[in-house]
N, C-alpha and C positions, 0 to 999 in steps of 0.2 A: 718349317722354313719361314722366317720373319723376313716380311717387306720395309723396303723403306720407308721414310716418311714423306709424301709428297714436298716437294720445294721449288722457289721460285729465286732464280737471279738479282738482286736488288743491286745495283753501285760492285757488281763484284762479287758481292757477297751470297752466298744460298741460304733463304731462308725459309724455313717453313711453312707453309699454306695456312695452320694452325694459328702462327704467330703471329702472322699478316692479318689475318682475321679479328685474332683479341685484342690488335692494336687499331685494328678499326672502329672495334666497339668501342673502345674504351674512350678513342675521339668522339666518337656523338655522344657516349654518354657526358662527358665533360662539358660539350658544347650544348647539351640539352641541360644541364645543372646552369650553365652560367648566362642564359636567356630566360630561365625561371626566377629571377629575383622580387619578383612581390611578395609581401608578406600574407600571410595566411594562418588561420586559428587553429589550432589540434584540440581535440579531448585526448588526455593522456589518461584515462580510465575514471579518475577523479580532478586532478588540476585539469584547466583550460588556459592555452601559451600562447600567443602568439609569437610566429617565428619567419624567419626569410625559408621560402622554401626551399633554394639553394640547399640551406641546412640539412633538411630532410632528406633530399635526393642525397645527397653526399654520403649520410651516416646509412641508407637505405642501399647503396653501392657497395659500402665497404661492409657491412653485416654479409652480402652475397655474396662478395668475393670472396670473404675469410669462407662460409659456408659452403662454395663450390670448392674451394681448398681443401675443406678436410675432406670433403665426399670423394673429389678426387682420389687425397691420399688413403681413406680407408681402404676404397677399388683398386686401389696399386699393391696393397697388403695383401686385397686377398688373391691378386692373381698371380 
């Protein structure tokens, strides 16, 4: 027997606990990329860049998310 998925009332609408949550993170994370704007030096193994670290946060977010994406859907496959 499968449960539901916890949810919460929003304007009418029921939304997930889950969803609530990803869209919280997602706000600090945005709001923590866009108060980090100084620029900053990387070693890129052999080059050396300077770049807005904006930048980095951003491409370092979205590498995670694609990453928890697939990891997720691997675990959906195999259950």
């Amino acid at each position: 027997m499968r449960h539901q998925p916890s949810t919460l009332t929003v304007k009418g609408r029921d939304m997930r606990l889950r969803t609530i949550g990803f869209l919280a993170l997602v706000g600090l994370a945005i709001w923590f990329i866009a108060v980090n704007t100084a620029s900053v030096t990387v070693r890129l193994w052999i080059p050396t860049v300077t770049i807005p670290l904006w930048v980095i946060l951003t491409v370092t977010l979205i590498v995670g998310m694609i990453l928890g994406m697939f990891i997720a859907r691997r675990r959906a496959r195999r259950d």
